[in-house]
Every structure is written in C-alpha cells, then in structure tokens.
C-alpha positions as a Markdown table, in Angstrom:
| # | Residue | x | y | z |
|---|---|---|---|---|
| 1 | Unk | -17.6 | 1.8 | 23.7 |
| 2 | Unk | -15.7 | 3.2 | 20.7 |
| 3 | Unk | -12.1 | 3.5 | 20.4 |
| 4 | Unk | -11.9 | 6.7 | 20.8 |
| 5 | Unk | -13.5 | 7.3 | 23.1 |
| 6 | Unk | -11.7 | 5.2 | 25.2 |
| 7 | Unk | -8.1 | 6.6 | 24.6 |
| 8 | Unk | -9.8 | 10.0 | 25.8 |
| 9 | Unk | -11.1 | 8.4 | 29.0 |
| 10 | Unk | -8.1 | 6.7 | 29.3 |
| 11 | Unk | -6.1 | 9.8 | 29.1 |
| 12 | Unk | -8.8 | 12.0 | 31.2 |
| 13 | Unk | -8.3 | 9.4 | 34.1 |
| 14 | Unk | -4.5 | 10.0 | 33.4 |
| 15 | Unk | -4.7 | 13.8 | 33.7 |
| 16 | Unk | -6.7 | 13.3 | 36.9 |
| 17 | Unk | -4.5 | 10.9 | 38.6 |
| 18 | Unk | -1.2 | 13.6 | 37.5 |
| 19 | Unk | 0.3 | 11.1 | 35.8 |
| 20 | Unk | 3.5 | 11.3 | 34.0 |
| 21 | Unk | 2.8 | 13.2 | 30.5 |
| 22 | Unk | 4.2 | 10.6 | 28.1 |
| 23 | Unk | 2.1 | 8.3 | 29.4 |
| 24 | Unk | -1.1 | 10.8 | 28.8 |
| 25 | Unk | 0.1 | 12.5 | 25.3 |
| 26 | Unk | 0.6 | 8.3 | 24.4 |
| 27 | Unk | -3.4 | 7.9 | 24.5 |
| 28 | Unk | -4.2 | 11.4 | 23.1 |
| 29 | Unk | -1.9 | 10.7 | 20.3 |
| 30 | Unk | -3.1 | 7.5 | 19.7 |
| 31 | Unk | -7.0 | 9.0 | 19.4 |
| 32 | Unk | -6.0 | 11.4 | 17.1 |
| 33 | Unk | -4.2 | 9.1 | 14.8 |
| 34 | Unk | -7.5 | 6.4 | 15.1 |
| 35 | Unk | -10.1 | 10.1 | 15.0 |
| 36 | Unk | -7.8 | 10.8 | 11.6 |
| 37 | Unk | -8.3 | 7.9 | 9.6 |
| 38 | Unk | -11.1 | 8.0 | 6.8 |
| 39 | Unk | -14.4 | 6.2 | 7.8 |
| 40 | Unk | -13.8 | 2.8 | 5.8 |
| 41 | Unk | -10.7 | 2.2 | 7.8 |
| 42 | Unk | -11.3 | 3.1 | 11.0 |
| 43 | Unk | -14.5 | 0.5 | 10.5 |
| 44 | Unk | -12.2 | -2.1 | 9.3 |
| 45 | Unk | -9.2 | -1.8 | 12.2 |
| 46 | Unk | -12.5 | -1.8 | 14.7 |
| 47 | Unk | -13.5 | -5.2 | 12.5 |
| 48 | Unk | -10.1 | -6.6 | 12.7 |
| 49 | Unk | -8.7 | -5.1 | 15.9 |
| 50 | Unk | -5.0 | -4.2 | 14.4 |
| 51 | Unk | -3.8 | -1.3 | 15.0 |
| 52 | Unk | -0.2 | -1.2 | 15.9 |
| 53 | Unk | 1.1 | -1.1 | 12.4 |
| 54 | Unk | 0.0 | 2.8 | 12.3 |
| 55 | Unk | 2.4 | 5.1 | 13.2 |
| 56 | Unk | 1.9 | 6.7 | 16.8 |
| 57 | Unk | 0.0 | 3.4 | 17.9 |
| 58 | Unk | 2.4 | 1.5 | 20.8 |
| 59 | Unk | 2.1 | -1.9 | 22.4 |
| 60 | Unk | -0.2 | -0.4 | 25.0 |
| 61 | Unk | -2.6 | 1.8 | 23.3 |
| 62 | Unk | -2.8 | -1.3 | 20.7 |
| 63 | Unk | -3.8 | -3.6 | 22.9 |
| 64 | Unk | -6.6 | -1.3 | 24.3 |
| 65 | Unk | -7.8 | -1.0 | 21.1 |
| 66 | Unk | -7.7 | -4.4 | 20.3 |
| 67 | Unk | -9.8 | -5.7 | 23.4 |
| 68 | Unk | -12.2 | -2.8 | 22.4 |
| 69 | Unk | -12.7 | -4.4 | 19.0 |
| 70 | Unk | -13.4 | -7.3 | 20.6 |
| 71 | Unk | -16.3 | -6.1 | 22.5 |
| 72 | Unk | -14.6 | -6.1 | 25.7 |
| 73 | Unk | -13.7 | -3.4 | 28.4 |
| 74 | Unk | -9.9 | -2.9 | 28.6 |
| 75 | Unk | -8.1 | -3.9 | 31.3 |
| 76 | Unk | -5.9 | -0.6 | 31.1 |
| 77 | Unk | -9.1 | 1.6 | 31.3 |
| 78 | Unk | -10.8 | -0.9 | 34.2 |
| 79 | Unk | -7.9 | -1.0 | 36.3 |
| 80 | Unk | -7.6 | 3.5 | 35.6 |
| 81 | Unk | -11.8 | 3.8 | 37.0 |
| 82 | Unk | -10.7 | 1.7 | 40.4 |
| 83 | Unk | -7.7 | 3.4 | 41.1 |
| 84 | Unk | -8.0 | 7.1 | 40.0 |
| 85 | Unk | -12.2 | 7.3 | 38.9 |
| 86 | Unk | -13.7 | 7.8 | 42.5 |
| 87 | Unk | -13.7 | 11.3 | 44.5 |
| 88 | Unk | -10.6 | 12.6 | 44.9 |
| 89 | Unk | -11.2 | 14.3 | 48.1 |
| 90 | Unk | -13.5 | 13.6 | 50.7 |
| 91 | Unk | -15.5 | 16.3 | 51.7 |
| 92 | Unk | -16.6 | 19.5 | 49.8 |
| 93 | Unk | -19.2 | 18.2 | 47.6 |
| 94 | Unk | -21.7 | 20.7 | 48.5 |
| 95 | Unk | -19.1 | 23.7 | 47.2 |
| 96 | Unk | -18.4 | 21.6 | 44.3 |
| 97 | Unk | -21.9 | 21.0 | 43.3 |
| 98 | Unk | -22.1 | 24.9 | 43.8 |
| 99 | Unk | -19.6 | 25.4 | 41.2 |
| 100 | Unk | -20.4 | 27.0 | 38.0 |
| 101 | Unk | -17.2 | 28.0 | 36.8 |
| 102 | Unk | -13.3 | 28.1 | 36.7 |
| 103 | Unk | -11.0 | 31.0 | 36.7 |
| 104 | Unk | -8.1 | 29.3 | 35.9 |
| 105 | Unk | -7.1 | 26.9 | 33.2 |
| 106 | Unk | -4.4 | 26.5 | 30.3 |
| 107 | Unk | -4.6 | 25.5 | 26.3 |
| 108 | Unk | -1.9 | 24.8 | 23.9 |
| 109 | Unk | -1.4 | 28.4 | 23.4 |
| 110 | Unk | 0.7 | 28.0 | 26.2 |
| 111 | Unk | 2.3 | 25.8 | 28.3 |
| 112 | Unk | -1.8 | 23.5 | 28.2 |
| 113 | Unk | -1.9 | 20.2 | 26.4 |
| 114 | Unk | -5.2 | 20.4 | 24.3 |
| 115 | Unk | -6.6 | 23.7 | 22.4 |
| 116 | Unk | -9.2 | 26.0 | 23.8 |
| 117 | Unk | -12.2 | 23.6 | 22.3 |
| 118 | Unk | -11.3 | 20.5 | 23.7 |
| 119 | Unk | -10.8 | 22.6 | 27.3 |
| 120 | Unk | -14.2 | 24.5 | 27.1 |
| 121 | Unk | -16.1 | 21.5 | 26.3 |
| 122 | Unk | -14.4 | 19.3 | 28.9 |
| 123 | Unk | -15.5 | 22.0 | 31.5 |
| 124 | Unk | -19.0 | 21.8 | 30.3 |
| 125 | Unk | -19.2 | 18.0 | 30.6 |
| 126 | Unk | -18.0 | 18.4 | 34.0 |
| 127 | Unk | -21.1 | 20.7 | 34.6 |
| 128 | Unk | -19.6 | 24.3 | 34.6 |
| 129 | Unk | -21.5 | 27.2 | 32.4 |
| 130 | Unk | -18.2 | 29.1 | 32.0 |
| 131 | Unk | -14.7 | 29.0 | 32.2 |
| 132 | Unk | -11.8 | 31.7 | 32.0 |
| 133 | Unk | -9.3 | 30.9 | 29.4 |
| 134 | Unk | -5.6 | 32.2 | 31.5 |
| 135 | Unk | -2.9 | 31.3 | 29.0 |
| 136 | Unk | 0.4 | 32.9 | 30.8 |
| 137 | Unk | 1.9 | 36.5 | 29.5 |
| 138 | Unk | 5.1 | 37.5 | 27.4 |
| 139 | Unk | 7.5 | 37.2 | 30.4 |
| 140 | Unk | 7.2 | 33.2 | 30.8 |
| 141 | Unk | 9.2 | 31.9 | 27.7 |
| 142 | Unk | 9.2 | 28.6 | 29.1 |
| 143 | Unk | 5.9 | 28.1 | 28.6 |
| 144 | Unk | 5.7 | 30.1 | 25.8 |
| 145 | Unk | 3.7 | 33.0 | 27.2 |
| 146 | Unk | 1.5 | 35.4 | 25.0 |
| 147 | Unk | 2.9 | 38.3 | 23.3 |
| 148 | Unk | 0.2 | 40.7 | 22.8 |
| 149 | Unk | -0.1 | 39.7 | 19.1 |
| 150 | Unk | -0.7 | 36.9 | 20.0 |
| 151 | Unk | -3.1 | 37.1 | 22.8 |
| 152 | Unk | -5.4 | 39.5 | 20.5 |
| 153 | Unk | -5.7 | 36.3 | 18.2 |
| 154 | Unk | -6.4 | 34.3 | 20.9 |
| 155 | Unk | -9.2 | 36.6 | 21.4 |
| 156 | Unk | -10.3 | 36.2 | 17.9 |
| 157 | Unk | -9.9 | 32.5 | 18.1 |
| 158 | Unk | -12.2 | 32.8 | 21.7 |
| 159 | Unk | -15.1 | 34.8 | 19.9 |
| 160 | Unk | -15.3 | 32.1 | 17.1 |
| 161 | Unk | -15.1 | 29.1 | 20.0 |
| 162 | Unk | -18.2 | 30.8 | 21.6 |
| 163 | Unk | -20.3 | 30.8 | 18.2 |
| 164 | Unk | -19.6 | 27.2 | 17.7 |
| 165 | Unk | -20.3 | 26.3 | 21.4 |
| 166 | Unk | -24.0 | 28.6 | 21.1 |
| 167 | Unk | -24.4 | 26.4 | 17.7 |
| 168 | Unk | -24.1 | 23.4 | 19.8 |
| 169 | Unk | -26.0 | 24.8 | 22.4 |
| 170 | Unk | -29.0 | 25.2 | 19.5 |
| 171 | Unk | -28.3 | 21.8 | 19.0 |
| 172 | Unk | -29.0 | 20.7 | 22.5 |
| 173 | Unk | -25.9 | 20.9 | 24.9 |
| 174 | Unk | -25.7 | 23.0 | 27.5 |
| 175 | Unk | -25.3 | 26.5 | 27.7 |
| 176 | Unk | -21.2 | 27.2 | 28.3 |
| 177 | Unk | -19.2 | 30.0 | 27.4 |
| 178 | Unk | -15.7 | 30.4 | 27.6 |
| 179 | Unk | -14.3 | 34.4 | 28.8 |
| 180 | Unk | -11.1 | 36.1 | 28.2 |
| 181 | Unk | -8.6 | 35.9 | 30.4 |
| 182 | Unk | -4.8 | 35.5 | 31.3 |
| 183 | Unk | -2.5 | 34.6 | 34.1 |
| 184 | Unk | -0.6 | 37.8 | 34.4 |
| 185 | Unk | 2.7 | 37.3 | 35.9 |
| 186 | Unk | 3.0 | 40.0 | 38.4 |
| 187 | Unk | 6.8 | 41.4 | 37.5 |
| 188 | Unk | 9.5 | 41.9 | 40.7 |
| 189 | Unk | 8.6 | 45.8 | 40.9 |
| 190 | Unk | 4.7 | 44.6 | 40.9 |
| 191 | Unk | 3.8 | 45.7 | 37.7 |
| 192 | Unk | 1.9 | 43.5 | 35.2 |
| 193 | Unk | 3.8 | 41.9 | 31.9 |
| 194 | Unk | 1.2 | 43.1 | 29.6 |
| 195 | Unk | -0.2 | 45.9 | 28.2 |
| 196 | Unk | -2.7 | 47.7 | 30.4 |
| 197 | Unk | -5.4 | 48.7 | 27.3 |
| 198 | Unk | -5.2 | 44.8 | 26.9 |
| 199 | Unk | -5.3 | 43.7 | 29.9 |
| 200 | Unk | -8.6 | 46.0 | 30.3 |
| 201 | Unk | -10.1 | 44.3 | 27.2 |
| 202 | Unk | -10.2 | 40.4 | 29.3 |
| 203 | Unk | -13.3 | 39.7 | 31.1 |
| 204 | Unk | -10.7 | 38.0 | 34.2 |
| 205 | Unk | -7.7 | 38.8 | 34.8 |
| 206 | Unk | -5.6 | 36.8 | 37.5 |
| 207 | Unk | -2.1 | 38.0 | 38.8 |
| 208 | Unk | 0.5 | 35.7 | 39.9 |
| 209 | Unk | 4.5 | 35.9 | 40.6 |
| 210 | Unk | 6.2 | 33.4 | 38.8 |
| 211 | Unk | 10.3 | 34.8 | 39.1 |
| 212 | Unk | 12.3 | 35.9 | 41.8 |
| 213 | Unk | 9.8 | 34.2 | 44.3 |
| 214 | Unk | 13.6 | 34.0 | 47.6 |
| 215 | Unk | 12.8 | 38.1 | 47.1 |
| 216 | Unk | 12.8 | 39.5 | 51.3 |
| 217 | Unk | 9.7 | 39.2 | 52.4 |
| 218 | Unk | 9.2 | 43.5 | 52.4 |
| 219 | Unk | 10.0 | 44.2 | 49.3 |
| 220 | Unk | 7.8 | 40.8 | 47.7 |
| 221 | Unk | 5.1 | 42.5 | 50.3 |
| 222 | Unk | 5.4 | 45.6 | 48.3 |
| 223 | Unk | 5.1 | 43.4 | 45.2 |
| 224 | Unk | 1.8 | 41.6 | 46.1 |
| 225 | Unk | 0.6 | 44.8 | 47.3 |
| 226 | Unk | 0.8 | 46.4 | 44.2 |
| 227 | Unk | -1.0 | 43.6 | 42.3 |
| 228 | Unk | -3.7 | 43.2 | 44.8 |
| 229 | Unk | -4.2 | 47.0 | 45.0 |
| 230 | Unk | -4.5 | 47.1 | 40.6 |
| 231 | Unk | -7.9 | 47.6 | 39.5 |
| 232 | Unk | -7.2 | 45.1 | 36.1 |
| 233 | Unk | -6.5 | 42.5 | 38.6 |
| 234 | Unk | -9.3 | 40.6 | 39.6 |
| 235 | Unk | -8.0 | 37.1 | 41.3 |
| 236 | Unk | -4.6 | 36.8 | 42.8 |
| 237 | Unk | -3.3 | 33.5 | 41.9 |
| 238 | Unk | -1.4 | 30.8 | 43.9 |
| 239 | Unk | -0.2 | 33.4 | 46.1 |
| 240 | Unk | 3.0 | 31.8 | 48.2 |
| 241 | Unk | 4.0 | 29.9 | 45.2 |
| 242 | Unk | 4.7 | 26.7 | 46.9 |
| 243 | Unk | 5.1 | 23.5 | 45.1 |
| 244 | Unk | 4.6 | 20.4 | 46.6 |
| 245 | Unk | 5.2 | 16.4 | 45.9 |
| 246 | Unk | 8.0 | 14.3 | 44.9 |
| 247 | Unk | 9.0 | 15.8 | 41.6 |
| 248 | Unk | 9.0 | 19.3 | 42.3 |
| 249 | Unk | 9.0 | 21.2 | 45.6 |
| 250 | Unk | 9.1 | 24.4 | 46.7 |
| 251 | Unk | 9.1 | 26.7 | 49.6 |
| 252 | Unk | 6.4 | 29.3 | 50.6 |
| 253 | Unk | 7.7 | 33.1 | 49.4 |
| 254 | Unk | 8.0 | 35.2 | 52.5 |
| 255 | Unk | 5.4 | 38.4 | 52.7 |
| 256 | Unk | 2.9 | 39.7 | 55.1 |
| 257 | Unk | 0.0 | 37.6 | 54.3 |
| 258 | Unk | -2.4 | 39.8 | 56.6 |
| 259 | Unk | -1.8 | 43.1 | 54.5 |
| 260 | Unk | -1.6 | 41.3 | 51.2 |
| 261 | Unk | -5.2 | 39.7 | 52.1 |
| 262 | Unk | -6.2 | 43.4 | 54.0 |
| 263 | Unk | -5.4 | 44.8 | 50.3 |
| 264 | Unk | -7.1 | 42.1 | 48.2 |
| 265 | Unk | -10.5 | 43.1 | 50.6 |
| 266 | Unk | -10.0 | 46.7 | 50.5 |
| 267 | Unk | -10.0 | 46.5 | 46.7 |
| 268 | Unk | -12.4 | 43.4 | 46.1 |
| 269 | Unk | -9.9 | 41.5 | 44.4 |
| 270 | Unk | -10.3 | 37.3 | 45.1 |
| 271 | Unk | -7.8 | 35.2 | 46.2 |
| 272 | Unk | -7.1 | 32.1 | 44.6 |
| 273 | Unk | -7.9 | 29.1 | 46.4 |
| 274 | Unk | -5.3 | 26.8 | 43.6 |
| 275 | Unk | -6.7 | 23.0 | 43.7 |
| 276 | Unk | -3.7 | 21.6 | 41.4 |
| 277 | Unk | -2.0 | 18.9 | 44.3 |
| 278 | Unk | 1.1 | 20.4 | 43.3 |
| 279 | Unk | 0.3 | 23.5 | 44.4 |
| 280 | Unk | -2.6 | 23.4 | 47.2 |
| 281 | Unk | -2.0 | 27.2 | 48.0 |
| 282 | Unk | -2.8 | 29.0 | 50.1 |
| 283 | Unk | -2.0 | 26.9 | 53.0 |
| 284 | Unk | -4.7 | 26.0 | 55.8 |
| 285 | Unk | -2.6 | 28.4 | 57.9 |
| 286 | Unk | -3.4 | 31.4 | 55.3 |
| 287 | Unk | -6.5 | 30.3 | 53.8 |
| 288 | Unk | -8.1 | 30.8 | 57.2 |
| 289 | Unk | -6.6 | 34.4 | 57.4 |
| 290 | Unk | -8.2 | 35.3 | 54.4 |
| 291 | Unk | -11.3 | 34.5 | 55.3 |
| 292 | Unk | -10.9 | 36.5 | 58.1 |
| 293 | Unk | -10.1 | 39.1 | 56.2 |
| 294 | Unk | -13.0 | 39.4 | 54.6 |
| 295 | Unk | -11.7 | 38.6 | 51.0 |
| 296 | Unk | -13.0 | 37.0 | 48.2 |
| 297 | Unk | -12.4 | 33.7 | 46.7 |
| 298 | Unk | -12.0 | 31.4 | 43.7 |
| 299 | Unk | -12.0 | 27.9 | 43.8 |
| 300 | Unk | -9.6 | 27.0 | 40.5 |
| 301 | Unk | -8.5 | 24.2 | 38.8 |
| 302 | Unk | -4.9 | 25.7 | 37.0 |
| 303 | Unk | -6.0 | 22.9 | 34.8 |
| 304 | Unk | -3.3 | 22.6 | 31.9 |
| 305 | Unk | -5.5 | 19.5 | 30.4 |
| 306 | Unk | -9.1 | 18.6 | 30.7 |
| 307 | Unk | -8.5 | 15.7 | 33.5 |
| 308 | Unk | -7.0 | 18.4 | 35.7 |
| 309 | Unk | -10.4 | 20.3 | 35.7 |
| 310 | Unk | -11.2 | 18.0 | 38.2 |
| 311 | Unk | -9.0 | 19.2 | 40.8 |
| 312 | Unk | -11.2 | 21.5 | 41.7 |
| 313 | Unk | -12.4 | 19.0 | 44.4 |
| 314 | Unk | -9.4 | 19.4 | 46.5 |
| 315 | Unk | -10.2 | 23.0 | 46.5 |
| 316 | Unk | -14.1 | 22.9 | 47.5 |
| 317 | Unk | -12.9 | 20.8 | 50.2 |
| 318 | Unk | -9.6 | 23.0 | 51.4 |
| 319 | Unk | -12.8 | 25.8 | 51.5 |
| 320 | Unk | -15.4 | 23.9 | 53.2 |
| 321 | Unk | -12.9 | 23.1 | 56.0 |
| 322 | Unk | -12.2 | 26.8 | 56.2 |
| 323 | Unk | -15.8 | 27.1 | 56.9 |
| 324 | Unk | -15.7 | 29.5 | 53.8 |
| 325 | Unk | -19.2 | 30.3 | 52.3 |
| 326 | Unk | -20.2 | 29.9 | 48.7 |
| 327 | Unk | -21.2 | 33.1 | 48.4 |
| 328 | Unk | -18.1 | 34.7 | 49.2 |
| 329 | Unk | -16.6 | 32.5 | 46.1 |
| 330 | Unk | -16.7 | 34.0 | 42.9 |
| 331 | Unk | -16.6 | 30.7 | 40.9 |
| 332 | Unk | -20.0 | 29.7 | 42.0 |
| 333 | Unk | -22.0 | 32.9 | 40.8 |
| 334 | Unk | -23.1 | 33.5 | 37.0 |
| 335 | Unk | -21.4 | 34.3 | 34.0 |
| 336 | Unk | -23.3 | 37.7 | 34.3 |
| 337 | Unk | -22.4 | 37.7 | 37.8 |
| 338 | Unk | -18.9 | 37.6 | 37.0 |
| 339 | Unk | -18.7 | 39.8 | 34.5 |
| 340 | Unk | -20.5 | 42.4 | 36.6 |
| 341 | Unk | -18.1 | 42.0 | 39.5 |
| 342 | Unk | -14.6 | 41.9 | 37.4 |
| 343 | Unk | -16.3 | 45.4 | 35.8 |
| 344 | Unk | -17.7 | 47.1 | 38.7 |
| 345 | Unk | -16.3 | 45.4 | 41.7 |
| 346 | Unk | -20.0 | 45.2 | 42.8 |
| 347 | Unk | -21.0 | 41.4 | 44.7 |
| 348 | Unk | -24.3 | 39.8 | 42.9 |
| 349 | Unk | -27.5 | 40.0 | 45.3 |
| 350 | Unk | -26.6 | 36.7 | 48.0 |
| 351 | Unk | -22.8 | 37.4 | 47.3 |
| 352 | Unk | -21.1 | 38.7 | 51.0 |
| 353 | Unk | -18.4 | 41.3 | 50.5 |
C-alpha cells in the first residue's frame, strides 16, 4: 500500500467510527504533508521509513508510516478494519444498494473538514452518481455559514468541480456529479436565511431549524409549517433536532408532527431521514407517521467528512424497518429524476406520491 493512501484509510475508518477530530485531522494532516513533498523525497522517506522529523508528522502517524515502508500492514490501520470496517448496521442493505445519491453533506466552506473535491469523489467511490453540496446559510456563524457572496462562488467553484469530474469520467471513472445546494436554516418566524432569487438558482434545497429549537410547540408548528409549505424547499432536514450520545444531547423540539408531515405531502416536499448517529431523526415513533402520511423521503448522510458518507447505512435500515419503499425515497432516483422533481414537484415514472 502507499503511504498515503493509508493515512486516508486510516482517517476514513476514523470519520466512520465518529471518532474524536484531532485524532482524524492528525492522519489527514499527516497525508498532506507526505502528498506535498517533491517526488525524490517522498521515494527516499518510503526507502528509509523516517518520517517524524517533518513537521505535522507525530509518534503515531510516524510509525504507520514507518511499518508501511517496511512492507508491512500497520497495526493502527489492522486493528481500525476489525473494529470500525464491517457494516455498521444490520439490515437495510437492499435500500442502500438502491441508493444513488445524498442530499446532505458538508465541505470546508463550512463547518466540513475536506473541500468539495475530496467530498464528491468520496461519494462516488462509495457508488453514488450524485451528491447535493448543503454548506449551511449566513445565520450559522459558528460554522461559518455562507453569505450570498459567497455561496455564488461556491457555485462557480461547483461548475468547475463537475468539468474536472466529466474529465475524469472521459478518463474512465464513473459518471458523478455534484448539484447545488444548501442547508437553509429555517429562521424563528419560518422564513428562510437566504435570498429567495438564490435560493431558486440551487438544484436542492433542504430546510432545517438550527436556533430557538425550547420555542412552544404552536408557534415552532407554525415555523415548520411555513418551511414545509415553501415551494424553494425541497427536503426538510433533521426535523426534531434531537442530538444524541455522550458528548452532546438534546431533546426533541415540540410541534405537531402529523400537520408538519400532512404539509410536507400536500406540497411534495421530503422529509429527511438524517443517518448521522448523533442525530438519528426522525424517531421510529415519527418516521412511521410520515410514512403514513404519505410523504416523501431522503435517506442522508449530513456527512461533514468523507467517512461520514457512510452513515447512510443507519438510515436505509431506520427505513427498511419502517417498511418504507424505495420508491417513495428521493435519494435512490436519477440525477435527472431529481432535478425534475425539485423543479416541478412531479415523481419519476415507479416513484409513489
């Protein structure tokens, strides 16, 4: 294996298993100080196996490398496959070998850890065809949310991602293409924080409520209602906000679920079946009043690094134990597909309304 390589499997397996994010940015760093030496170096440190005289290689990422020079499989990284390579989630594999895309995912222009590229292509080695670029809007300062300046660069910077990934399609990898999109935060009046002529411009456009979420439950009704009911919102996000686990937990915000999901069928808008662990949302409770609803879904990742594109397993299975079908889930149709429903509301021939 090279040593690359096997920092970014390292740090892929680490992403995956949620591990603490010094322990990840340690083996992304380290492969971009080992990818940024010149060619007759980074032969010679493979020859030689030393390493941790260059800055931003530590005592563990050195001694990866070092048992990679010497032809053998590092501990670090055999010890990672056991533990955190298998299935994370038993059932669902039907749903996720469905799956053709992901609504929902991060990059450094936010609050992500790795740049649009690195996302996009790590969604196509997982097997999708597309994936929805969602950095967060202006309101979310803590994770440095995009002003509208800034997210019409990021659109820029999109277009010029898809000619390099059709370039490498040419070239032989598979077709993928990466679409517009944001995670809107849906404001305490339900309003959207961002402008509406941009908002109109994304290909996907998903709505979440990121503040105030102790509001009484009529008036954060009256919030969701709004954002289910707006016809630029395509996928309500994580929509009782829960957080879960032992760093960070949260309650469920209090609304009436059956007219927010009522709303989201009347106007075609999915809801978001969120596959982070820390999030998990809806509930079972929920999920299975959606369905009964009649409303759409996407299975997302709210990946904010490539291993967390993998969470998606924990939401095929959440949805196959909900007995929902795959056509009713938005993320297993086309990029066409897709396109066609965010612009016209209209479900793909096989889709169910």
């Amino acid at each position: 294996m090279e040593p690359i390589e096997v920092l970014e499997r390292v740090a892929f397996l680490l992403e995956r298993a949620d591990a603490p994010v010094y322990r990840i940015r340690a083996f992304r760093n380290a492969a971009a100080v080992v990818g940024g030496l010149p060619d007759a170096e980074r032969e010679r440190r493979a020859a030689t196996g030393r390493y941790t005289d260059l800055k931003g290689i530590g005592a563990t990422t050195g001694t990866v490398l070092a048992e990679v020079a010497a032809g053998r499989i590092p501990g670090y990284l055999a010890d990672l496959e056991r533990t955190a390579g298998g299935p994370l989630a038993a059932g669902g594999g039907a749903l996720r070998g469905a799956l053709r895309g992901d609504c929902h995912l991060h990059s450094d222009w936010s609050d992500g850890g790795s740049p649009p590229g690195v996302m996009a292509r790590a969604a196509r080695a997982a097997g999708h065809r597309w994936a929805v670029l969602t950095d967060h809007s202006p309101r979310l300062r803590i994770a440095r949310g995009l002003t509208a300046g800034r997210l019409r660069r990021q659109l820029d910077a999109v277009a010029e991602l898809n000619a390099e990934l059709r370039a490498e399609e040419e070239a032989g990898a598979a077709p993928f293409r990466l679409l517009t999109g944001i995670e809107c935060d849906i404001l305490p009046d339900g309003s959207l924080d961002q402008e509406d002529e941009l908002l109109d411009r994304l290909d996907v456009v998903v709505a979440s409520a990121h503040s105030e979420l102790k509001m009484p439950a009529p008036a954060f009704t009256r919030r969701l209602l709004a954002a289910a009911g707006n016809p630029l919102v395509d996928v309500l996000g994580h929509c009782t906000n829960r957080l879960l686990g032992p760093r960070r937990s949260r309650p469920e915000s209090s609304y009436d679920a059956g007219a927010v999901f009522a709303a989201c069928a009347a106007a075609g808008t999915a809801v978001e079946i969120n596959s982070s662990p820390q999030r998990l949302d809806p509930p079972r409770r929920l999920l299975a009043l959606a369905r009964d609803a009649g409303t759409l879904f996407a299975i997302d990742s709210d990946a904010h690094a490539p291993g967390q594109l993998d969470w998606q397993a924990y939401g095929c299975a959440r949805a196959q134990e909900a007995g929902i079908p795959a056509a009713r889930i938005v993320t297993t149709w086309t990029a066409d597909e897709l396109l066609a429903w965010t612009a016209t509301r209209r479900v793909p021939a096989g889709g169910q309304a």
